[in-house]
Short mmCIF file of the C-alpha atoms (twelve columns), coordinates in Angstrom:
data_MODEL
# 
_entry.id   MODEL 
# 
loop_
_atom_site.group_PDB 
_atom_site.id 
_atom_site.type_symbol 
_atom_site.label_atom_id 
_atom_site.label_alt_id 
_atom_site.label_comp_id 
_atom_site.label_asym_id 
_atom_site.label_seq_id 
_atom_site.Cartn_x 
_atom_site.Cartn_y 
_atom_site.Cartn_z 
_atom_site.pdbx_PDB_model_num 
ATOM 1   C CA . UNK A 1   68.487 -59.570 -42.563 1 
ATOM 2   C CA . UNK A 2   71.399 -61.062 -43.647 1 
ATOM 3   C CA . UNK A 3   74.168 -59.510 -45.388 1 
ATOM 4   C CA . UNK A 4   75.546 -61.287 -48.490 1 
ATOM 5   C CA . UNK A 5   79.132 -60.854 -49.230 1 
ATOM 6   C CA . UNK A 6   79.197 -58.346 -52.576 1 
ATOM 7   C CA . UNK A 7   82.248 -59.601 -53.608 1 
ATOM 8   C CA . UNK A 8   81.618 -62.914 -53.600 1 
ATOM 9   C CA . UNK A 9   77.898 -62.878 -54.996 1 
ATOM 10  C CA . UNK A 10  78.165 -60.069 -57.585 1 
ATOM 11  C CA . UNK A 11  80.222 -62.181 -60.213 1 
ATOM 12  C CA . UNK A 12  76.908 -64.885 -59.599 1 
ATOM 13  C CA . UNK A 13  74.247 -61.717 -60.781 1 
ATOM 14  C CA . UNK A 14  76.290 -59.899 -62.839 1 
ATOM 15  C CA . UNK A 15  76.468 -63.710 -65.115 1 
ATOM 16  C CA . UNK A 16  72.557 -63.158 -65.259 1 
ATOM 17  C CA . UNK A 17  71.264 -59.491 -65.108 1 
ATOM 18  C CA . UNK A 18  72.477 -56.611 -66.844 1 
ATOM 19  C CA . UNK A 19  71.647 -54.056 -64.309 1 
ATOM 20  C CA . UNK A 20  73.995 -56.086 -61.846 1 
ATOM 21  C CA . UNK A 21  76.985 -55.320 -63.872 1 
ATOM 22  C CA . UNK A 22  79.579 -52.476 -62.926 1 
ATOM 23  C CA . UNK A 23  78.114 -49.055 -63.045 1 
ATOM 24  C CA . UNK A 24  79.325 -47.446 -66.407 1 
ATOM 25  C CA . UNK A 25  81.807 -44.180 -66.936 1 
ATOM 26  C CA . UNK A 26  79.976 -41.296 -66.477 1 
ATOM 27  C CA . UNK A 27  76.513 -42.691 -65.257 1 
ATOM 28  C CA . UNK A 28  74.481 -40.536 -63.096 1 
ATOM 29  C CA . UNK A 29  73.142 -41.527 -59.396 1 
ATOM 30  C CA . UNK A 30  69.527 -40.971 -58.638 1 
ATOM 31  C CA . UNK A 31  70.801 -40.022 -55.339 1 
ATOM 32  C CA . UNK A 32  72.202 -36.938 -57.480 1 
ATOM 33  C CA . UNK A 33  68.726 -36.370 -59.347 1 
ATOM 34  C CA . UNK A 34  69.596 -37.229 -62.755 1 
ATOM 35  C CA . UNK A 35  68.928 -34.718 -65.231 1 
ATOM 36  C CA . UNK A 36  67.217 -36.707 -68.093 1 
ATOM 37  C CA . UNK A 37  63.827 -37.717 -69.183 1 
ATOM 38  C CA . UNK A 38  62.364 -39.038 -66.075 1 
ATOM 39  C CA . UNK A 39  60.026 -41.806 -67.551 1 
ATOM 40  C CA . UNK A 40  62.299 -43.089 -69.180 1 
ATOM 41  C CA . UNK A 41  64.402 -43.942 -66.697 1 
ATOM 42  C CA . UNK A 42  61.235 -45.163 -64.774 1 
ATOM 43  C CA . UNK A 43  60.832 -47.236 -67.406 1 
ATOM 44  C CA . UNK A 44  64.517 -48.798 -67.480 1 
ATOM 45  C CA . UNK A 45  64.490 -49.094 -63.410 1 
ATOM 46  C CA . UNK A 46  61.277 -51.192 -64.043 1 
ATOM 47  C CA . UNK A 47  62.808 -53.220 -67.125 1 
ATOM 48  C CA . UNK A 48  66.089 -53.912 -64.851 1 
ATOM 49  C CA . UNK A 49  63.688 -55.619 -61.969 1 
ATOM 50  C CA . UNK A 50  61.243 -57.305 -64.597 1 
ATOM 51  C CA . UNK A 51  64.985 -58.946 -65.360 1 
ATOM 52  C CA . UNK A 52  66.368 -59.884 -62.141 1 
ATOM 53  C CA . UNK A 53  62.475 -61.158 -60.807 1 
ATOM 54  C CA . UNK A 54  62.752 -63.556 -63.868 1 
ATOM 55  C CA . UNK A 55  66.201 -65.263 -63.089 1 
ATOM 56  C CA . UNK A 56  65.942 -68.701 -62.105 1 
ATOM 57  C CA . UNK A 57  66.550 -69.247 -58.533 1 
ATOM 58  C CA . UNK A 58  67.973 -72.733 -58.739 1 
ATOM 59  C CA . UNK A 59  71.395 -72.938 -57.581 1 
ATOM 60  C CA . UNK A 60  70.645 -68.964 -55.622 1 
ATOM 61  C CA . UNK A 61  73.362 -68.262 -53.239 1 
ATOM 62  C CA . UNK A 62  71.635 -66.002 -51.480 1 
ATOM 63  C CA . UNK A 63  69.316 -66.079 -48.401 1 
ATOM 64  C CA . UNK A 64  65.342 -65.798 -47.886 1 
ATOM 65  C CA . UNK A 65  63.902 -62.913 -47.281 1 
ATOM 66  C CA . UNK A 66  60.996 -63.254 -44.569 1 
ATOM 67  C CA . UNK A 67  58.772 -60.528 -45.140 1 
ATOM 68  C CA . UNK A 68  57.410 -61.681 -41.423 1 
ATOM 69  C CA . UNK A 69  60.962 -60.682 -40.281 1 
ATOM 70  C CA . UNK A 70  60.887 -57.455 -42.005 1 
ATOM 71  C CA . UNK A 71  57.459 -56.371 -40.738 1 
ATOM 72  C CA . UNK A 72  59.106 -57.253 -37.119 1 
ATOM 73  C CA . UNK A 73  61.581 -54.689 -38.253 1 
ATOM 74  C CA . UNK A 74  59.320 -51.983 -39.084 1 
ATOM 75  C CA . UNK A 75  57.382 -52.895 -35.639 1 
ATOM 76  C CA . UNK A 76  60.776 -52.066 -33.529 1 
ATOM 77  C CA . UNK A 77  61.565 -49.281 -35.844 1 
ATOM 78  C CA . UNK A 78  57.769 -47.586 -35.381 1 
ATOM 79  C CA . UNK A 79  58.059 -48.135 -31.925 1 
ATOM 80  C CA . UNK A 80  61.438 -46.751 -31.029 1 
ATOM 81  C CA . UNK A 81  60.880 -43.900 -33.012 1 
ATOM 82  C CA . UNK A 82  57.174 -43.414 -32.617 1 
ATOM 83  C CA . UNK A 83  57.029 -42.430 -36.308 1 
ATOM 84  C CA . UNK A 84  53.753 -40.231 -37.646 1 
ATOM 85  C CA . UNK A 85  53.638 -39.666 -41.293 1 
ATOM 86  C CA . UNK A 86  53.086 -36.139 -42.352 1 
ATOM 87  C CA . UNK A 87  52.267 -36.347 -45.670 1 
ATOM 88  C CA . UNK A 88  51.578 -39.212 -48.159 1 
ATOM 89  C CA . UNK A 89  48.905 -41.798 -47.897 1 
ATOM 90  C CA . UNK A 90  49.482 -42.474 -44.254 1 
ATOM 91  C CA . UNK A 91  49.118 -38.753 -43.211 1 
ATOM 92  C CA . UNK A 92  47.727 -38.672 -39.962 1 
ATOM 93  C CA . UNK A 93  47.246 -42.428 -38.970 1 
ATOM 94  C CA . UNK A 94  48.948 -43.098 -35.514 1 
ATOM 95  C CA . UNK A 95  51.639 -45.471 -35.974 1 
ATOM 96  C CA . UNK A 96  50.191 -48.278 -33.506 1 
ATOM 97  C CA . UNK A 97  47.195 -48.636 -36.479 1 
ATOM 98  C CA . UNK A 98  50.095 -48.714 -38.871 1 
ATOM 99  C CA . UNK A 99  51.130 -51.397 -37.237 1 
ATOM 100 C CA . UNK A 100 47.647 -53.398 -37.118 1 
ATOM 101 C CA . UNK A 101 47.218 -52.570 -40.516 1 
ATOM 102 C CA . UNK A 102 50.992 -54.088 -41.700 1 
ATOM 103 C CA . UNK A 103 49.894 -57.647 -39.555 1 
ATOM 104 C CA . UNK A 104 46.708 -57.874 -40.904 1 
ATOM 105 C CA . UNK A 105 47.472 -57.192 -44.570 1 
ATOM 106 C CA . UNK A 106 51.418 -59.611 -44.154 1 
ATOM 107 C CA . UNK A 107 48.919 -62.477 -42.416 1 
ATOM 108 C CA . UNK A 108 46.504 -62.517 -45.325 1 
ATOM 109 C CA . UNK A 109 49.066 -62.569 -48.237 1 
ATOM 110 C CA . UNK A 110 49.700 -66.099 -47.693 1 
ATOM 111 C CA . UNK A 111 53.015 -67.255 -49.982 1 
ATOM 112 C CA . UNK A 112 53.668 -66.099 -52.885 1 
ATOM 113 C CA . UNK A 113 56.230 -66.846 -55.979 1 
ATOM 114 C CA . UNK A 114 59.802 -66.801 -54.809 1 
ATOM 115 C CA . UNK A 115 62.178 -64.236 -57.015 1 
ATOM 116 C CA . UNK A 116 65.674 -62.835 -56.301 1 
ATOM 117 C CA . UNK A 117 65.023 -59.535 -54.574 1 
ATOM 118 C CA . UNK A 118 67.826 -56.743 -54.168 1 
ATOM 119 C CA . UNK A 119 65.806 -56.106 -51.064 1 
ATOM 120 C CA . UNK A 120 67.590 -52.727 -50.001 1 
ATOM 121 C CA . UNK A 121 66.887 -50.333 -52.514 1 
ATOM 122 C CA . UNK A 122 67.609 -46.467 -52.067 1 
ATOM 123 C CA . UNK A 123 68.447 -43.699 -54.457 1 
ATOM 124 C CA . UNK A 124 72.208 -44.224 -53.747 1 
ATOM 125 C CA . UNK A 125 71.875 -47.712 -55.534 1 
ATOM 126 C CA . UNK A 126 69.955 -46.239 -58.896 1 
ATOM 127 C CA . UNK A 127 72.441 -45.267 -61.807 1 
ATOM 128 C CA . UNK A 128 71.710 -44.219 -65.170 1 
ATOM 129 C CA . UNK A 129 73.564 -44.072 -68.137 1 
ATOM 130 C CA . UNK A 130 71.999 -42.428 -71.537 1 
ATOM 131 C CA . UNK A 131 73.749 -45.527 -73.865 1 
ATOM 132 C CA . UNK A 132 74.279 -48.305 -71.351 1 
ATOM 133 C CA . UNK A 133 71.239 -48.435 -69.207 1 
ATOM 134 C CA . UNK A 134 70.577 -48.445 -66.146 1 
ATOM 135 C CA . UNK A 135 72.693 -49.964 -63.058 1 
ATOM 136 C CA . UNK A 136 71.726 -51.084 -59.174 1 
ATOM 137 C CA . UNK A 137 74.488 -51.054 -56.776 1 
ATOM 138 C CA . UNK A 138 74.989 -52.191 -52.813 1 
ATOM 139 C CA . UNK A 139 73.960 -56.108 -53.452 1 
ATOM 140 C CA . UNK A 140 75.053 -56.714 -49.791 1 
ATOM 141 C CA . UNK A 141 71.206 -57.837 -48.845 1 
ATOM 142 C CA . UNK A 142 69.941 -59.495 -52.015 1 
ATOM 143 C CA . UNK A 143 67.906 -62.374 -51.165 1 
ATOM 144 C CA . UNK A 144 65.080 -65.116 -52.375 1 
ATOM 145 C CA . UNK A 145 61.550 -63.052 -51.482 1 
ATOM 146 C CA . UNK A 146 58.343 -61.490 -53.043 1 
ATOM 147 C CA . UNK A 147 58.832 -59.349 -55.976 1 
ATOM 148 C CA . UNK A 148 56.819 -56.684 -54.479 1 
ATOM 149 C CA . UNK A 149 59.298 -55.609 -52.184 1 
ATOM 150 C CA . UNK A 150 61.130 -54.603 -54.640 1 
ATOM 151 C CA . UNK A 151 58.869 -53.174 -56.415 1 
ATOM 152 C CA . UNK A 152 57.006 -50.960 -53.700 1 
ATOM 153 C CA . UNK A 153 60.978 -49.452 -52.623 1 
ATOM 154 C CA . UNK A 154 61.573 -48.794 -56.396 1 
ATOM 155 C CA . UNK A 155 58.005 -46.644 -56.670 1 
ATOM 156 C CA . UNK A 156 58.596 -44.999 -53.616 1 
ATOM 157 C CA . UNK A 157 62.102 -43.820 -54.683 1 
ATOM 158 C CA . UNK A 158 60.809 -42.386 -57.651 1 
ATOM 159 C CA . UNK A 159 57.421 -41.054 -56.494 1 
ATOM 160 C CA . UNK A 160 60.178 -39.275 -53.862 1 
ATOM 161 C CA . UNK A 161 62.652 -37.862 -56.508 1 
ATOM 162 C CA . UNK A 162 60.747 -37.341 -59.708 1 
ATOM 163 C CA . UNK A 163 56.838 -37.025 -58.427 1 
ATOM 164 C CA . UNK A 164 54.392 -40.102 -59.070 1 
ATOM 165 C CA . UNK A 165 53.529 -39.725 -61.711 1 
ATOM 166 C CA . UNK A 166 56.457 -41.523 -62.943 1 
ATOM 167 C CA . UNK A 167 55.223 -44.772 -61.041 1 
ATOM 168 C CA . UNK A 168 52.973 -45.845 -63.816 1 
ATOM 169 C CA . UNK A 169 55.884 -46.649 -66.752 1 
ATOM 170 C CA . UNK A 170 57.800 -47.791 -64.016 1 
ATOM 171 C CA . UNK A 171 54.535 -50.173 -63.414 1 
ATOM 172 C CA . UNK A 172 54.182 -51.041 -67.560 1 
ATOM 173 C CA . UNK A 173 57.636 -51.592 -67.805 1 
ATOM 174 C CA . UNK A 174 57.658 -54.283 -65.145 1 
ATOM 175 C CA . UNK A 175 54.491 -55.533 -66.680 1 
ATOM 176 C CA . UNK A 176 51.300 -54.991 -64.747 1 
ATOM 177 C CA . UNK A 177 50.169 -58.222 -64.835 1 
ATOM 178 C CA . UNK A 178 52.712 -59.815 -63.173 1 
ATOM 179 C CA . UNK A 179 51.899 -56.924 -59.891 1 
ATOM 180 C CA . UNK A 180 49.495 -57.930 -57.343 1 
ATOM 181 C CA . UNK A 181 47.865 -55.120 -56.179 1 
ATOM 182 C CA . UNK A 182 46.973 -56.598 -52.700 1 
ATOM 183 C CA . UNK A 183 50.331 -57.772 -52.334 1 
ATOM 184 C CA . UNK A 184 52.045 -54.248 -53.300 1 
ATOM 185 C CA . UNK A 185 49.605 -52.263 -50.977 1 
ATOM 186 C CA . UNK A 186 50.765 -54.542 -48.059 1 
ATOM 187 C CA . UNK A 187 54.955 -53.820 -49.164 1 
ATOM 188 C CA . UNK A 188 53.990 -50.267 -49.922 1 
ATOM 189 C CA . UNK A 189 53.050 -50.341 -46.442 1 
ATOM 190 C CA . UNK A 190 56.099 -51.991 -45.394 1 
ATOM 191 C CA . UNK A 191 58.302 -50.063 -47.158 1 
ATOM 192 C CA . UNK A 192 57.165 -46.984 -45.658 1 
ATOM 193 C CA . UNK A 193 57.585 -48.305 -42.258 1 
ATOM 194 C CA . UNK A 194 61.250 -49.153 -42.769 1 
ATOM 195 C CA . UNK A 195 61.974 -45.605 -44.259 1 
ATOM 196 C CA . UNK A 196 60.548 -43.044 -42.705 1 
# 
């Protein structure tokens, strides 16, 4: 993946989406756990993507995303570490049928609508304020890919701080009909791969 220069690149979002601009005084990181209402900020962390999916890519700095290159990443990650999930919905499949499983689901999704993506979402980048919103952080691998990248690391990280049943505003927020479900099961997938 390639890593776009922050500096550079975050005056370019920051011009177009509000949760690209500079985290405000006194917001909270959901790195921290954040001790407010957690649907709503499900629902502003799903508001803040609905916003950056719908910016027009024409005249994008950034780079693709190949979600073929990032399931080639999650193959070298499985097999170095020879990863088993021990809880979730994985529990208990060998990682090799992962892996046939992540092929066969990334060879039927054929293309799909190209978005900006921040494409390296973790808890560290979430930060809520109570007035201001919410902010993401660490823009160093935004690229042009499939929303649902996105989207599957943003409902993992809160499924993994707040439970999942914050997933669903997260979900309306975004708008459910602009989520694929075949597509999301396959990133899900992917996602999981790359952070376990």
């Amino acid at each position: 993946m390639t890593v776009v220069d922050e500096e550079c690149h975050g005056g370019w979002l920051a011009d177009r989406v509000a949760a690209a601009r500079p985290v405000s005084e006194g917001a909270m990181c959901l790195a921290g756990g954040i001790p407010v209402n957690a649907e709503s900020i499900a629902r502003s962390f799903g508001s803040a993507l609905a916003e950056l999916h719908t910016i027009s890519v024409d005249d994008c700095p950034f780079p693709a995303l190949d979600g073929t290159v990032l399931a080639n990443w999650a193959h070298a990650r499985v097999e170095a570490a020879a990863l088993t999930a021990a809880d979730g919905p994985y529990r208990g499949i060998a990682p090799a049928r992962l892996l046939d499983i992540l092929d066969d689901q990334m060879a039927d999704l054929g293309d799909a609508k190209t978005v900006i993506v921040h494409g390296s979402l973790s808890a560290s980048d979430v930060w809520f304020h109570p007035e201001s919103g919410l902010s993401l952080t660490t823009w160093d691998h935004v690229g042009l890919g499939d929303c649902h990248l996105d989207l599957a690391m943003g409902a993992k990280l809160l499924g993994d701080t707040y439970g999942y049943a914050v997933v669903a505003p997260f979900f309306e927020a975004y708008d459910l009909d602009r989520v694929d479900a075949v597509r999301l099961d396959a990133f899900q997938l992917l996602v999981h791969l790359l952070t376990t």
